[in-house]
C-alpha positions in Angstrom: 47.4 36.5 41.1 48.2 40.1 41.5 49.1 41.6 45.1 46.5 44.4 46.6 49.3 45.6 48.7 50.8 49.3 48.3 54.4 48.9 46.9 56.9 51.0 49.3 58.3 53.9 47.8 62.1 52.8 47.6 64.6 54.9 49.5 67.3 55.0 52.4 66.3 54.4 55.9 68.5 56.6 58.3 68.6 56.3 62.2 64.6 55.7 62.1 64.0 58.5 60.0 61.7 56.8 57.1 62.3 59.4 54.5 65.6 60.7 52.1 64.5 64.4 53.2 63.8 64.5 56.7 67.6 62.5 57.0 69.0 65.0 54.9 67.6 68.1 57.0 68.1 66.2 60.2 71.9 65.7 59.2 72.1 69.4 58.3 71.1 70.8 61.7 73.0 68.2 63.1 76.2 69.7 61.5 75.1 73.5 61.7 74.7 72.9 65.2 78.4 71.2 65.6 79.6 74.2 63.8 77.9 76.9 66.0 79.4 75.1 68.7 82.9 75.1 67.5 82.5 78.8 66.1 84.3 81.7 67.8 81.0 84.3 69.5 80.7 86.7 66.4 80.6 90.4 67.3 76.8 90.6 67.7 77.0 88.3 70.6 79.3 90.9 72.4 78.0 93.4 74.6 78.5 96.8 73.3 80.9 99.1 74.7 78.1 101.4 76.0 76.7 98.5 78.3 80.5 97.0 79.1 81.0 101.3 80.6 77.6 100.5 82.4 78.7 97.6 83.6 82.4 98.7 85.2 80.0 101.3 86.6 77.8 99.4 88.3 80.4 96.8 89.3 82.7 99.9 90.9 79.8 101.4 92.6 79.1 97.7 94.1 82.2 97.8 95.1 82.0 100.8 97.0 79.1 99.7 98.1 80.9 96.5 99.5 83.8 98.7 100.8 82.0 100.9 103.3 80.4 97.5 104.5 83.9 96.2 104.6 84.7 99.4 106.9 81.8 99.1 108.9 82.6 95.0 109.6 85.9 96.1 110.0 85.2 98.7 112.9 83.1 96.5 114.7 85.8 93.8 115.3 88.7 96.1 116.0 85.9 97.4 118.8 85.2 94.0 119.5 88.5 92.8 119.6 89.4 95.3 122.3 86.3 94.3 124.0 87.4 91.3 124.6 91.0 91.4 125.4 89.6 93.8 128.9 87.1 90.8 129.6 90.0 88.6 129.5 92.4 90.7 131.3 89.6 91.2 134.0 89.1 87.5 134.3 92.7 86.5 134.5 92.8 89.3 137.6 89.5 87.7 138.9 90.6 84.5 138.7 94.1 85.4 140.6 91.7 87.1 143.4 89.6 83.4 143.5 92.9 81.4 143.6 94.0 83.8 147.3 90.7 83.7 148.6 91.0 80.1 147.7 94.5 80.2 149.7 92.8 81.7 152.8 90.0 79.2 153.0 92.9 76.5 152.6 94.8 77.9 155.8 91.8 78.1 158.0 91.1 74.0 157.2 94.7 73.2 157.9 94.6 75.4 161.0 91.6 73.5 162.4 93.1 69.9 161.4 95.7 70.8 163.2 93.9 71.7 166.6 92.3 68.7 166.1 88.9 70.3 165.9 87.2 67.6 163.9 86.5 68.0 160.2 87.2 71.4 159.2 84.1 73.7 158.3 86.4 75.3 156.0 86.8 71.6 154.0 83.5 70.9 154.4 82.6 74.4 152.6 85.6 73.6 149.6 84.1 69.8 149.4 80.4 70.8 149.2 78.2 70.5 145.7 77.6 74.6 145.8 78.2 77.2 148.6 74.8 77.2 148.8 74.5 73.8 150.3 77.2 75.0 152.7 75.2 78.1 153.7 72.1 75.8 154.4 73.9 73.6 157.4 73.3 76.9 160.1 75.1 74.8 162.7 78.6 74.8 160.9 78.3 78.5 160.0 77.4 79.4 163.7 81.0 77.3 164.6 82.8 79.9 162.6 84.8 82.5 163.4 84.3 86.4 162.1 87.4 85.9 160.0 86.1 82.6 158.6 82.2 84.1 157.4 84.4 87.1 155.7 86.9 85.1 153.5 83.7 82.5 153.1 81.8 85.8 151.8 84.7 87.2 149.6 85.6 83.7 147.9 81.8 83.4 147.5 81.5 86.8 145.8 84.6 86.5 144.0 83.8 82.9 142.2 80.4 84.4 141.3 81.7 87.3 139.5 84.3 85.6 137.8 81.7 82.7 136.7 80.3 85.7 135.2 82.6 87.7 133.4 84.0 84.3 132.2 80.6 84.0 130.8 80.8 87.7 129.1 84.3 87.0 127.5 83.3 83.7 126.3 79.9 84.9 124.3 82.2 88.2 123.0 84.6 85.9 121.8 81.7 83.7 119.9 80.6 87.8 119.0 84.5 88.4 117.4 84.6 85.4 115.2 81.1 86.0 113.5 82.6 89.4 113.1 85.6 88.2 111.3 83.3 86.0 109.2 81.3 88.5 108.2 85.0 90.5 107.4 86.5 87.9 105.0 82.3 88.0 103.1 83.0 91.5 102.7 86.7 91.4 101.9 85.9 88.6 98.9 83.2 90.7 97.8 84.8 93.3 97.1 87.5 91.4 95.6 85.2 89.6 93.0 83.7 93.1 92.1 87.2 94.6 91.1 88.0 91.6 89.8 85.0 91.4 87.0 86.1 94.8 86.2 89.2 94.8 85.5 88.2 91.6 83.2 85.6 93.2 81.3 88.4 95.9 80.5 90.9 94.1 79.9 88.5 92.6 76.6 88.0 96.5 75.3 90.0 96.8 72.3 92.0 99.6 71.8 89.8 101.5 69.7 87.2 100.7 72.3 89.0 101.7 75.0 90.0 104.8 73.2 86.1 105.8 72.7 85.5 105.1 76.4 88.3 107.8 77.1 86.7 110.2 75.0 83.5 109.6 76.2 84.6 110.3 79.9 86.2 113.1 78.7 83.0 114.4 77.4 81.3 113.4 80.3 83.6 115.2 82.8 83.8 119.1 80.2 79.7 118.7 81.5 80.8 118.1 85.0 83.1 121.3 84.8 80.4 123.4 83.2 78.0 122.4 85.9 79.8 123.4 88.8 80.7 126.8 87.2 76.9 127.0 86.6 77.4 126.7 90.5 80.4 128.7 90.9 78.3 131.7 89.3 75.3 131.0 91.4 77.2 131.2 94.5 79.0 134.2 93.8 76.0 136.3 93.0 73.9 134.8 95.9 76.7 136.1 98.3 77.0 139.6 96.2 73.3 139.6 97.2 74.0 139.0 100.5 76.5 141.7 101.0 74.3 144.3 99.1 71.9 143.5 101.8 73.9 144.0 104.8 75.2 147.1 103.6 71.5 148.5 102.7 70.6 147.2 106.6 74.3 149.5 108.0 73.3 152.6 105.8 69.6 152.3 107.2 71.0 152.6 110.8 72.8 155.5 110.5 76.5 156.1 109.9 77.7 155.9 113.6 75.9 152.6 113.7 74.5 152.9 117.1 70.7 153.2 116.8 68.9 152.0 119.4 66.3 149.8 117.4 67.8 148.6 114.2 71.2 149.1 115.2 70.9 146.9 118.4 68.9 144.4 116.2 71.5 144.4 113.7 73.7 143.5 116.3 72.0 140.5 117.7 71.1 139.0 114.8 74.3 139.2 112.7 77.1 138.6 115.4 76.2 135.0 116.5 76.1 133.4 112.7 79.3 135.8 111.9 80.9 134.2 114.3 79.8 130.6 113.7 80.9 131.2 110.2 84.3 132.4 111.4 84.7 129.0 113.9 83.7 126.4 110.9 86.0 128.0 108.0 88.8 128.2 110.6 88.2 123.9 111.0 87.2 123.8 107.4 90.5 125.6 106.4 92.8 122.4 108.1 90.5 120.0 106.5 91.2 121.2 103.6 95.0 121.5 103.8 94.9 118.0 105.1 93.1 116.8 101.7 95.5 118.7 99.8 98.1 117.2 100.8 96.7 114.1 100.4 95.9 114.5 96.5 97.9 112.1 94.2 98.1 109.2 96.5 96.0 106.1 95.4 92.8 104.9 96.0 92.9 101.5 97.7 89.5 99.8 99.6 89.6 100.4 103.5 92.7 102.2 103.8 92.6 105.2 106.0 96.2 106.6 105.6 98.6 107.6 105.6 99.7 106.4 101.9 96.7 105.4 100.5 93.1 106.2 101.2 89.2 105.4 100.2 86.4 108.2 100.3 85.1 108.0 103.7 89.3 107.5 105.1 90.3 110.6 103.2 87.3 112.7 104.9 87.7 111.1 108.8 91.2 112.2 108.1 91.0 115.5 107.0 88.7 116.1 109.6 90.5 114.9 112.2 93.1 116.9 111.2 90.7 120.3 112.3 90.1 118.5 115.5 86.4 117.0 114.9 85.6 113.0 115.0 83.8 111.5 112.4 82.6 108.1 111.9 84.4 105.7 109.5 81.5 104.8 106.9 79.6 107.3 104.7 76.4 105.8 106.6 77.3 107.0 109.5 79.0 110.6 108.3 76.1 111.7 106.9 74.5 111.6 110.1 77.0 113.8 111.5 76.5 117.1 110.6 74.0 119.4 109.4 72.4 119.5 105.8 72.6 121.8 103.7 71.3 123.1 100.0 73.9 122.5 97.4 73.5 125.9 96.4 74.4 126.5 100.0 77.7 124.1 100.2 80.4 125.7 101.8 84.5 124.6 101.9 85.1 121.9 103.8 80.9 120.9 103.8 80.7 116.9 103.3 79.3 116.1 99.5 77.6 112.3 99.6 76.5 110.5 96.4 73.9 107.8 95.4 70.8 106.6 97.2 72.9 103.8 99.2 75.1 106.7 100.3 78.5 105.3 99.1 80.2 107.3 98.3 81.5 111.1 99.9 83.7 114.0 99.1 85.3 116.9 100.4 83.9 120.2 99.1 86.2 123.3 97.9 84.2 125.6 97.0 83.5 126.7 92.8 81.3 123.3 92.2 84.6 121.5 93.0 85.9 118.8 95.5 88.7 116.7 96.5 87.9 112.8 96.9 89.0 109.8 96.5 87.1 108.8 93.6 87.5 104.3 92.8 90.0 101.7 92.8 92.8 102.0 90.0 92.9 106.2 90.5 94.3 108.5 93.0 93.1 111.4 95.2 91.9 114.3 93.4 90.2 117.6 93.0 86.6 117.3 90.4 83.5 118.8 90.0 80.5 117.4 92.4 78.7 116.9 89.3 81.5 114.2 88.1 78.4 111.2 87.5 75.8 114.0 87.2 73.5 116.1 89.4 71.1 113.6 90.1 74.0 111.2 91.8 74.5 113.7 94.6 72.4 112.6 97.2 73.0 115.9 100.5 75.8 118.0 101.4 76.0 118.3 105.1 78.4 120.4 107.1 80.2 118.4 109.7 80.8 121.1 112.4 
């Protein structure tokens, strides 16, 4: 009898795949895969040297970024630090003060075992739970002598103060550490920042690294042209300036002296002639501080002598005219005036970015001197180095 049942279409049966062509592609991807595995990333998968330049850039200004952070941490704990060595130094003298007031009210309780005038309100005082408790038995205080309430008073007033300032020095200390924590965060982040960078670099080839040379170079012949665009601007704004003030003098007369405009002219040029005379007098030792200071390199936190970042190199030249400013470009651009570009002036702060990380010192001509990253040295350059719109104010410190 014939059979009613389907013969099976003969072929291979593969790791439960039922079919000759679904085993053949599945072995296929199976061994494309293990290739792309074992392949080396083809030049596709790498970024392109454009976004490798975007990225040291970004990474750098993190890094800045991180740096004045770094300073600002770092300022904090030396404050801190300080802080805390006075509270000590104050408690250790307190604490001496205690141990003779302690001393007197030991003398008075021998003096009175002695006499034999039964237990010593002096021991009892030393042996009770809190002066308080001492201070609530009236009859024992009205047994004591003058001498006795005042060293009972001082060793009272002493252990309470010291209690105290033990107190303060023990919370500034708990203060310092969490400072220093936060110190070695910034410190490593930092670190890792540079540390990507210099990776990603150190993968350019040399033709790559040779187009991002001449690409920089490029970008900084715009920077020069900008800031003789300023240069220009400057000059003929001041030309203006002048023309004007000597339109005002021939207008008064040629002895000057008129009793309406000449007075006026007086009074209203005199005060900002002399301001202007006081500030480029600083700004001139500010600037022959940063002078000096151009060649040596840039390293994170260091404010000097041998090696600087941005916000060292302007405190220092600064300080050098005799004016205080903060450590961190946060807190330096708070400390001054701002001004107009158009209106910067040597020796007038220059900060760049929105986050405010970096600063410069301006020359005059479009130009500055700054400490510019990790890896270059201190150096004159035009404002307009990462283009116009990275400047953020120009402020004029005194």
């Amino acid at each position: 009898m014939a059979s009613h049942r389907k013969s099976r279409t003969p072929g291979t049966r593969v790791a439960g795949i039922r079919t000759p062509a679904l085993a053949t592609a599945a072995l296929t991807s199976v061994a494309l895969l293990s290739q792309t595995a074992d392949a080396a990333p083809s030049d596709d998968d790498r970024p392109s040297l454009e976004e490798v330049e975007k990225k040291v850039d970004d990474l750098y200004r993190q890094a800045e970024s991180a740096t004045e952070k770094y300073n600002a941490v770092k300022e904090k704990t030396t404050k801190q630090r300080k802080r805390v060595d006075t509270l000590l130094d104050d408690v250790a003298k307190r604490t001496q003060t205690l141990n003779e007031a302690r001393e007197e009210l030991g003398s008075f309780a021998a003096a009175q075992y002695r006499t034999g005038a039964g237990v010593p309100d002096t021991a009892t005082f030393l042996l009770a739970d809190s002066p308080q408790d001492f201070f609530d038995r009236d009859q024992l205080m009205d047994r004591m002598t003058g001498r006795q309430k005042a060293a009972v008073d001082d060793y009272v007033t002493q252990q309470s103060e010291t209690m105290e300032k033990r107190k303060e020095a023990t919370e500034s200390l708990a203060t310092l550490t969490e400072s220093q924590d936060d110190l070695k965060t910034a410190k490593a982040t930092v670190q890792k920042k540079l540390s990507t960078a210099r990776e990603l670099m150190s993968k350019l080839t040399a033709e790559e690294k040779a187009r991002l040379a001449a690409a920089e170079e490029k970008k900084r012949e715009e920077a020069v042209r900008k800031a003789a665009e300023l240069a220009r601007q400057q000059a003929e704004q001041q030309e203006a300036e002048e023309e004007a003030r000597r339109q005002q003098q021939a207008e008064s007369g040629p002895s000057g002296t008129s009793d309406s405009s000449g007075s006026s002219g007086s009074t209203s040029t005199t005060p900002s002639t002399s301001a202007d005379s006081s500030y480029a007098a600083k700004a001139e030792k500010a600037l022959a501080f940063a002078r000096a200071q151009i060649g040596k390199p840039y390293v994170w936190g260091a404010t000097g002598p041998d090696s600087y970042d941005c916000s060292g190199l302007t405190q220092g030249a600064w300080k050098a005219a005799g004016v205080s400013l903060p450590r961190t470009t946060y807190d330096q651009v708070e400390a001054g005036t701002t001004v107009a570009v158009s209106q910067a002036q040597p020796g007038d702060l220059v900060f760049f970015y929105d986050d405010i990380t970096h600063v410069g010192v301006y020359i005059g001509n479009g130009m500055m001197i700054h400490a510019p990253k990790p890896g270059t040295y201190v150096r004159e350059e035009s404002i307009f180095y990462d283009g116009e719109s990275s400047i953020h104010s120009v402020v004029r410190p005194a």
